[in-house]
C-alpha positions in Angstrom: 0.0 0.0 0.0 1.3 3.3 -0.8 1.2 6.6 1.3 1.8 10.3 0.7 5.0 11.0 2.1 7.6 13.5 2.3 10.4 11.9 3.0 13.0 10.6 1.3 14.0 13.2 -1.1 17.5 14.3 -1.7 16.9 18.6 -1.5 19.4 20.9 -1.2 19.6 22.5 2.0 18.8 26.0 0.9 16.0 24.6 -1.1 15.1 22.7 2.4 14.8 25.0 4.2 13.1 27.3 1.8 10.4 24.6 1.6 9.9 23.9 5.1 9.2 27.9 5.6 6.6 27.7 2.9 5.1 24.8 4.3 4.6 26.3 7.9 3.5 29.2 6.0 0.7 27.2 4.4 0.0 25.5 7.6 -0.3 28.4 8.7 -2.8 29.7 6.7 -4.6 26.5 6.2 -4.9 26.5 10.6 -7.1 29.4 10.4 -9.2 28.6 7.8 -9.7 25.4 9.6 -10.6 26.9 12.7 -13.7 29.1 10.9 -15.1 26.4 9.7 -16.8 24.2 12.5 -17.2 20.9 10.6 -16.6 18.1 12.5 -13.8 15.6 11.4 -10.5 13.4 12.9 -7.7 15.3 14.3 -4.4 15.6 12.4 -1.0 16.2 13.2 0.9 19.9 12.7 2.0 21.0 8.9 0.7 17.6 7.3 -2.7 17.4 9.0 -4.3 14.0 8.3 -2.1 13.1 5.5 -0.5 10.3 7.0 -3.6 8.3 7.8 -5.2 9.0 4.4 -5.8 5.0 3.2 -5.3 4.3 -0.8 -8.9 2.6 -1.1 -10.1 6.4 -0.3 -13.7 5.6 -0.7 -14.1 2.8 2.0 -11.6 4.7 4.4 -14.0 7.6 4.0 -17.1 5.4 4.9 -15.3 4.2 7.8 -15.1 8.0 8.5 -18.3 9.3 8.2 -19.4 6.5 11.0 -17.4 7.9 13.6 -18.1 11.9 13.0 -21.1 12.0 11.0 -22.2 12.2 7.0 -20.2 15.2 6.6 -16.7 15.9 7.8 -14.0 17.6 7.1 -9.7 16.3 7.1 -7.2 18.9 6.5 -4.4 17.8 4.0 -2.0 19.6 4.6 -2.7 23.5 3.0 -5.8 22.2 1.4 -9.0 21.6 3.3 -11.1 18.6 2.0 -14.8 18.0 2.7 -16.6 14.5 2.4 -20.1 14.3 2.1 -22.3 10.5 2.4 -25.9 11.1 2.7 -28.9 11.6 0.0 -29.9 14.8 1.6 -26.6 16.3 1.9 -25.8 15.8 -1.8 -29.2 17.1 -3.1 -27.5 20.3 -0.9 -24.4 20.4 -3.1 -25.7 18.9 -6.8 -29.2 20.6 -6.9 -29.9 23.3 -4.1 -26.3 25.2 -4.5 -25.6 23.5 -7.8 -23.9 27.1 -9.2 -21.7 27.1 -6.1 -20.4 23.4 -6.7 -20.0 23.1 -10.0 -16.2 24.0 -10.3 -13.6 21.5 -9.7 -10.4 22.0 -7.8 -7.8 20.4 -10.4 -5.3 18.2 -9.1 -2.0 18.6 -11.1 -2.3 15.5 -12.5 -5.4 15.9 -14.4 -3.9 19.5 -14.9 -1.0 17.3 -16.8 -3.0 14.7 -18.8 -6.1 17.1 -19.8 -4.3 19.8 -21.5 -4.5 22.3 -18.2 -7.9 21.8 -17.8 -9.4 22.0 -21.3 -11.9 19.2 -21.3 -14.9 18.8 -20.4 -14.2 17.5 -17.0 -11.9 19.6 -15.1 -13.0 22.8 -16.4 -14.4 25.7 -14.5 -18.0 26.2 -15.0 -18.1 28.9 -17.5 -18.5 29.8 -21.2 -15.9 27.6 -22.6 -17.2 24.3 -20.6 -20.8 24.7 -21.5 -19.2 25.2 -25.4 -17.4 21.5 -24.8 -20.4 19.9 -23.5 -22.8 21.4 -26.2 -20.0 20.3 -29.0 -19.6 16.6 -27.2 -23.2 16.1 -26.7 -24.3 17.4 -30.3 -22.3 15.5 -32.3 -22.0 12.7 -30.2 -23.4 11.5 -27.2 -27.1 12.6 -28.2 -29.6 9.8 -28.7 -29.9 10.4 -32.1 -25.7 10.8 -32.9 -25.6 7.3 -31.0 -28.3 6.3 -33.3 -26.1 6.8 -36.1 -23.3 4.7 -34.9 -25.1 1.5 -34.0 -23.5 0.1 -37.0 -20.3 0.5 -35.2 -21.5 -0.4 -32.1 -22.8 -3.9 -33.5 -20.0 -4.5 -35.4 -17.4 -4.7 -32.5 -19.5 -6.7 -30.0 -20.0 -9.0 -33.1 -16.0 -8.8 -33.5 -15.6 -9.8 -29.7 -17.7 -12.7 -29.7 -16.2 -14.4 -32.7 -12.9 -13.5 -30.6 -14.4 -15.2 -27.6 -15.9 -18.4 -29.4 -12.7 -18.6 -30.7 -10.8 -19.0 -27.3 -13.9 -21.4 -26.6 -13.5 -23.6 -29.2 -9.5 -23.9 -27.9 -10.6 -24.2 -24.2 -8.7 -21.2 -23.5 -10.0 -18.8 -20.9 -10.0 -14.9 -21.6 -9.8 -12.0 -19.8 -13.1 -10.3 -19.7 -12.0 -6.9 -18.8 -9.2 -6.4 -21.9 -12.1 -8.2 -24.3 -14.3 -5.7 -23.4 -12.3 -2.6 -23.2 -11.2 -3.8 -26.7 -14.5 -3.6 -28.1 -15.5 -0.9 -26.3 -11.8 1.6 -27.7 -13.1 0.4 -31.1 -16.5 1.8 -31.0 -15.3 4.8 -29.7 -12.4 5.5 -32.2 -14.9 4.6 -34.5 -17.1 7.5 -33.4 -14.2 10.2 -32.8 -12.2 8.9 -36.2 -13.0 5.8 -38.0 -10.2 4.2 -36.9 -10.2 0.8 -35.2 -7.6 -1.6 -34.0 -7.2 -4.4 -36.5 -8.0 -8.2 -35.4 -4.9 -9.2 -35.7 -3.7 -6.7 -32.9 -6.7 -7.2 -31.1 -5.2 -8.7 -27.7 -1.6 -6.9 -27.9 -2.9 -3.3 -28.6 -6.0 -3.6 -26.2 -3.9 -4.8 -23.3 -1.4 -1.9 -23.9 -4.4 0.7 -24.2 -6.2 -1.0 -21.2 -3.2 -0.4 -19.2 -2.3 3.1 -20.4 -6.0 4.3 -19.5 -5.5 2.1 -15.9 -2.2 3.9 -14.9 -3.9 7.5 -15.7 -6.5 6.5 -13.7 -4.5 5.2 -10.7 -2.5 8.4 -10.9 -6.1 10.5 -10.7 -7.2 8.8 -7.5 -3.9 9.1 -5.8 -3.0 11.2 -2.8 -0.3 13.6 -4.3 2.5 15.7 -2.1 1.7 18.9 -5.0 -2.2 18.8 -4.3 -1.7 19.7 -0.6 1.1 21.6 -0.3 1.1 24.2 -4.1 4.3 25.5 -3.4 5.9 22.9 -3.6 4.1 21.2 -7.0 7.2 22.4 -8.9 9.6 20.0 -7.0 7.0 17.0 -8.0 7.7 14.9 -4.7 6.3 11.9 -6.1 6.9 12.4 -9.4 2.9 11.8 -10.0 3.3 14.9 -12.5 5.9 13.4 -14.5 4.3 10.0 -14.6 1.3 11.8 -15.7 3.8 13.7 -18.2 4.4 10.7 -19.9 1.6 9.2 -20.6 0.4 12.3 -22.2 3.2 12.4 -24.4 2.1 8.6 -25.8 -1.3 9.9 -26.0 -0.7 13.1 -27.7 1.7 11.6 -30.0 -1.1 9.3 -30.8 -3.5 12.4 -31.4 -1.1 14.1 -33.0 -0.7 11.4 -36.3 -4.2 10.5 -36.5 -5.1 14.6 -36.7 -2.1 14.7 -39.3 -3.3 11.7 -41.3 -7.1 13.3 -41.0 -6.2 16.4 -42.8 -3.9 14.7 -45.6 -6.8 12.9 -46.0 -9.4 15.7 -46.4 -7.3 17.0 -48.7 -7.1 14.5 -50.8 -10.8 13.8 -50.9 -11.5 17.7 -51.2 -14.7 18.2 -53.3 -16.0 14.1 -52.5 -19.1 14.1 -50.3 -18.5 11.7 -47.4 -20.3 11.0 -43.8 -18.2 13.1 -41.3 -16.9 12.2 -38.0 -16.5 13.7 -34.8 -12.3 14.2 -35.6 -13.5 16.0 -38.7 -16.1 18.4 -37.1 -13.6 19.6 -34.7 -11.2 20.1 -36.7 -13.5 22.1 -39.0 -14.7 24.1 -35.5 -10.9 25.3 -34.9 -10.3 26.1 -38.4 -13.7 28.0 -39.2 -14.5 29.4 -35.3 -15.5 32.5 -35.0 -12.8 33.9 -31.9 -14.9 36.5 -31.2 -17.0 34.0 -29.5 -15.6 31.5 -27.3 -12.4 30.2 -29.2 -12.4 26.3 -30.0 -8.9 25.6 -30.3 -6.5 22.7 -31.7 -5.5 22.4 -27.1 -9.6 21.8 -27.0 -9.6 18.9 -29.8 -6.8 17.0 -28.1 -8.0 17.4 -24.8 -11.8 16.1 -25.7 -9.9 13.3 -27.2 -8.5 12.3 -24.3 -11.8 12.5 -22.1 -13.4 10.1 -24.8 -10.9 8.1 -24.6 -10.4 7.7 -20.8 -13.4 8.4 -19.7 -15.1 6.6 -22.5 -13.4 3.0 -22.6 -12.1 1.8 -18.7 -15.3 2.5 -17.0 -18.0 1.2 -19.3 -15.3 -2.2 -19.7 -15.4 -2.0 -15.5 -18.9 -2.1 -15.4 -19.2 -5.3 -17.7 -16.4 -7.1 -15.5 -17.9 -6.4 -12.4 -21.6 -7.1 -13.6 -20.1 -10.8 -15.1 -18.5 -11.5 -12.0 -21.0 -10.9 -9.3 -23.2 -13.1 -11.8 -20.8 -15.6 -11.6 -20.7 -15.6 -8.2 -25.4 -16.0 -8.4 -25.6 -18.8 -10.8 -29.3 -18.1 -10.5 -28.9 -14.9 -11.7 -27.1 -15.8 -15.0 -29.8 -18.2 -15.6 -32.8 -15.9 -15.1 -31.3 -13.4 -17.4 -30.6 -15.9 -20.1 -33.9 -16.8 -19.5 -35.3 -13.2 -20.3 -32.7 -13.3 -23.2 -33.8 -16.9 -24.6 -37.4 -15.1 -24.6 -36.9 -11.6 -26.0 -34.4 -12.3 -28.6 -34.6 -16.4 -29.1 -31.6 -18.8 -29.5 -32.1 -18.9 -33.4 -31.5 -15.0 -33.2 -28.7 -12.5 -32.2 -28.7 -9.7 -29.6 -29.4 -6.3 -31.5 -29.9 -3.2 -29.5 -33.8 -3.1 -29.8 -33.9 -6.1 -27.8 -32.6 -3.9 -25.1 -35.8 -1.8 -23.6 -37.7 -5.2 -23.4 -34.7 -7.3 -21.3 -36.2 -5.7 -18.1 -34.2 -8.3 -15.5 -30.9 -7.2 -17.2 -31.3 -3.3 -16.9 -32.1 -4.6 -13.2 -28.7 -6.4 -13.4 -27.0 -3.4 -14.6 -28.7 -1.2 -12.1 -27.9 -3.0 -9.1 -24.0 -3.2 -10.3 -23.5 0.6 -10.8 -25.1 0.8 -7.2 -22.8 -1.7 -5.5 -19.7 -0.8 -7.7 -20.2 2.3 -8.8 -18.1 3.3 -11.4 -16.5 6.7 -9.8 -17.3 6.4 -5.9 -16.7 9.5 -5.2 -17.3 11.1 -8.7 -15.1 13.9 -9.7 -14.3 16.6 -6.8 -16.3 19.8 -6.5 -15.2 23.1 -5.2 -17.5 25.8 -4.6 -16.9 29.3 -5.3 -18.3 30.9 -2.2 -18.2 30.0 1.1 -21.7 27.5 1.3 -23.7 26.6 4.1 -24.5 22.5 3.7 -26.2 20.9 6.6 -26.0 23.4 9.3 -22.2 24.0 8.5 -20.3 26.3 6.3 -17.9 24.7 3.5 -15.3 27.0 3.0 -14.8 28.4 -0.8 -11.9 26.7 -2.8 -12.1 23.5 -0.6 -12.7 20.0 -2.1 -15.7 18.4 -1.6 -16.2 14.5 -2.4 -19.3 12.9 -2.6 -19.2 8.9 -1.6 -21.7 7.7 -3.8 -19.9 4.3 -2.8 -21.2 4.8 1.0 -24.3 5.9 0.0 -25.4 3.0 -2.6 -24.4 0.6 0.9 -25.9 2.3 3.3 -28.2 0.1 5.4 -30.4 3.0 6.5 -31.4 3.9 2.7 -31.1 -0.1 1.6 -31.6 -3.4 2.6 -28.9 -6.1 2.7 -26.5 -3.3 1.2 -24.0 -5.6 0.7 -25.8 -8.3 -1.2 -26.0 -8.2 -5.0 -29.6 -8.2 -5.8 -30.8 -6.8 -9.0 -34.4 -7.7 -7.5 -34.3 -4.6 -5.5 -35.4 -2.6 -8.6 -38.2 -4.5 -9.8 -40.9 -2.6 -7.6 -39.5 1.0 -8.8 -38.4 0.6 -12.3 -38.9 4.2 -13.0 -37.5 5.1 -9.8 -34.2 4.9 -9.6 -32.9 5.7 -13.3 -29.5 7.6 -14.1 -31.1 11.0 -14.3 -29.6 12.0 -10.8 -33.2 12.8 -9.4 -32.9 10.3 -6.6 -30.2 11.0 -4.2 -30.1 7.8 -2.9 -29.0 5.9 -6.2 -26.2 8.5 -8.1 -23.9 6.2 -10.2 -23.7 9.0 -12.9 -23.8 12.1 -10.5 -26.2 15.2 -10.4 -26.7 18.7 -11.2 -25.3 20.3 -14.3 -21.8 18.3 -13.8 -23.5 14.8 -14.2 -21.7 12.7 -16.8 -22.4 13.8 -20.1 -22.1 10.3 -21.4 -24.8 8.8 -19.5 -26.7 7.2 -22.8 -23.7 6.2 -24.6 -22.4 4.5 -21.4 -25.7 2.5 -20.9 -26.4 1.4 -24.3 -22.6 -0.1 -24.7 -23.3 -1.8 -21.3 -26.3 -3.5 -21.8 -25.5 -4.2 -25.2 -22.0 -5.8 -24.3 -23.2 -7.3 -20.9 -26.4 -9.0 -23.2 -24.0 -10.5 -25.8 -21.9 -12.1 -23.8 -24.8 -13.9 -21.7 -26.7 -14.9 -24.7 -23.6 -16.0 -26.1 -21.9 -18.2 -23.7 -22.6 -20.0 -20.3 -19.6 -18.5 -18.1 -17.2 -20.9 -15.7 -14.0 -20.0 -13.8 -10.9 -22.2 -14.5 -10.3 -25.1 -12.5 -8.2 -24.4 -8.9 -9.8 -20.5 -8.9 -12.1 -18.8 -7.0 -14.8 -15.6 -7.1 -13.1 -12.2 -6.4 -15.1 -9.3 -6.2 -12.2 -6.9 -4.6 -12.4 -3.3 -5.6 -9.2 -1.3 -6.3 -9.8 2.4 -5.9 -8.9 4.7 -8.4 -10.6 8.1 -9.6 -12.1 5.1 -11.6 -13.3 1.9 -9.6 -12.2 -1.5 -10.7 -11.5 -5.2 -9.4 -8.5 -5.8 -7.9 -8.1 -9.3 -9.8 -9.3 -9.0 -13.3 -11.8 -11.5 -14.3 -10.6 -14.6 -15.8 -12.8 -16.7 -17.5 -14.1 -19.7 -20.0 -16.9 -18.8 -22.4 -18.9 -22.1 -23.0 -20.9 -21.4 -26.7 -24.3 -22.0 -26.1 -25.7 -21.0 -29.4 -25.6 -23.1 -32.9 -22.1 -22.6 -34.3 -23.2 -20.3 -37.3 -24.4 -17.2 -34.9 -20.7 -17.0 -34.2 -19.9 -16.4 -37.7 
């Protein structure tokens, strides 16, 4: 396990000692803040506050938290003051109520780093230029009827995976369900942002590599970092989180960088020939044509919406799947009641197409009760509000950072029964309910408020669609000498400790895999 520390860097002494006046400064500073705000919360230690006891799986150690001084508390890490929030009422406070107030983010440096300083869709401030990015995302691509358009491609992957997958069946060989999903689910969405798609025959080498560029971001977004709690000294990069961060941007951008070069050698070429335009080709057509006396839409903006597609687009949706596969695993009876459903709605002499998916009620329940148990960012992206804010009888300071722990509130006993148990039954009686809109406060696996995921339709059509292939496809079996693990391994993104290893069993005639 790995803790924030400062230790064990070589500094020069004048450079010590410089630091260790700024940091008493800052602690300083960050004391009397502290001390006007009255929320309750664990005592830390001088300079470092409650740095040292921070746990890496941040979302349970926070639950474990908000049972011993209440559903909102506050730690101080070192200069920065973080609040933690973990009941429905108190997050209908911050999301709806004072939504305005919330709905700026305090950017670490590493997502400073990796999104281009900020200029995505996630980590900018709420303003002019982030309702541009959302309005230029969701227009041209995440709307109902833009998804609509892309089916094809959508189809054509899953279709791609499970010849893959009968493949490995026919051998006896077991596969790993997280990289076969993430594989399909990077080729739809290249598809969408450029047409291009990894080839078959790099199918397992180039989604593995992918998979585990988009898992170390990740990591490096959900871990405690020296130059988030102490600014002055982010230049010196303690942990060198920035300059792990700095490389992997460097393979991504190189990767944005050919593929916007080969895009316009191609548009040149084909200048004057009508064809179907993608959403690479729109944006670049946005920063060439863009009217700067409006908000500007720059060449920094295509890269870094890029990059939130293609993080935020591929690991959690391919998450979702694992987990949803394993904890069905791990209920037999649940595997065989939605194969069941699936045997009815779309027939064994049939494949799975995406209007099949509105009438497979027991495997929305499925999918439901997954993103409540594991949700896919427990404590979604950080707020921070721009005015002090009074939430529950106590004042959040401006500029602090505020999680949410949808993780402790989908298991909270109070709010649901038998929190811990996976039971997609639990939304039969309110099917419309508890849907991804937000308007529940009890069930948030997509957030709330104006900074809810923008990718909320895309996200659910590629699970269910995904998650419905595979069980009408195959019957599902662990290899021999293992055993279910449903461990979670935090990261700004949730995932299973232990990937999910597993033999697909074909269970359909052998010309559906064809």
């Amino acid at each position: 396990m790995e803790y924030p520390t400062l230790l064990n860097f070589p500094l020069l002494p004048c450079a010590a000692a410089a630091a260790v006046i700024a940091i008493i400064a800052i602690y300083c500073a960050a004391l009397r803040r502290s001390r006007r705000s009255d929320l309750p919360g664990p005592i830390g230690l001088p300079i470092v506050g409650n740095l040292p006891f921070l746990h890496p799986e941040l979302h349970s150690y926070f639950a474990r938290l908000a049972a011993a001084h209440g559903p909102i508390f506050r730690l101080r890490l070192g200069s920065k003051l973080a609040v933690v929030v973990s009941s429905p009422a108190l997050a209908r406070e911050i999301l709806r109520d004072n939504d305005a107030v919330f709905a700026n983010r305090d950017v670490p440096a590493a997502a400073r780093v990796i999104a281009y300083g900020g200029a995505d869709i996630v980590w900018s401030g709420n303003g002019p230029t982030w309702r541009m990015l959302r309005r230029v995302c969701v227009s041209q691509l995440l709307s109902p009827s833009s998804l609509d358009s892309y089916y094809h491609l959508r189809r054509r992957e899953l279709r791609s995976a499970i010849r893959h997958l009968y493949d490995a069946a026919v051998a006896g060989e077991s596969v790993g369900v997280g990289t076969e999903m993430f594989v399909a689910v990077m080729n739809t969405v290249t598809g969408m942002l450029w047409g291009g798609t990894v080839g078959e025959e790099e199918r397992s080498g180039l989604g593995k590599e992918f998979r585990e560029l988009v898992g170390q971001i990740t990591a490096l977004l959900g871990r405690p970092n020296v130059s988030d709690f102490f600014p002055a000294l982010r230049r010196l990069d303690l942990q060198r989180v920035d300059g792990k961060m700095r490389v992997m941007l460097e393979k991504f951008d190189g990767i944005f960088a050919r593929i916007i070069e080969k895009k316009r050698r191609l548009e040149k070429n084909d200048e004057g020939n009508l064809k179907e335009e993608d959403f690479l080709g729109y944006m670049l057509r946005m920063e060439e044509e863009g009217d700067q006396k409006k908000e500007p839409f720059t060449m920094t903006h295509v890269k870094a919406l890029l990059m939130d597609m293609v993080v935020g687009g591929t690991d959690t949706s391919s998450n979702t799947v694992e987990f949803a596969l394993a904890e069905m695993m791990n209920r037999p009876e649940i595997i065989k009641r939605a194969q069941e459903e699936l045997d009815q709605v779309v027939g064994k002499d049939n494949v799975v197409e995406e209007s099949h998916l509105s009438k497979l009620h027991y495997l929305n329940m499925v999918i439901k009760e997954v993103l409540r148990l594991h949700p896919s960012l427990p404590l979604l992206v950080p707020h921070c509000p721009s005015s002090s804010c009074a939430i529950g009888g106590y004042t959040v300071p401006q500029g602090s950072r505020v999680f949410i722990n949808i993780w402790a509130i989908h298991r909270d006993p109070t709010l649901w029964e038998d929190p811990l148990e996976f039971r997609p039954e639990r939304f039969d009686e309110a099917e419309g309910k508890w849907d991804y809109a937000g308007n529940d406060f009890s069930y948030l696996p997509f957030g709330s408020g104006r900074r809810k995921c923008a990718g909320i339709t895309m996200g659910e059509r590629m699970v269910a669609y995904s998650l419905a292939s595979l069980l009408h496809s195959f019957d599902w079996k662990l290899p021999a000498g293992t055993k279910h693990d449903l461990t979670e391994k935090f990261g700004i993104v949730l995932k299973k400790a232990k990937p999910l290893v597993a033999i697909p069993v074909p269970r359909l005639s052998q010309e559906f895999y064809s």
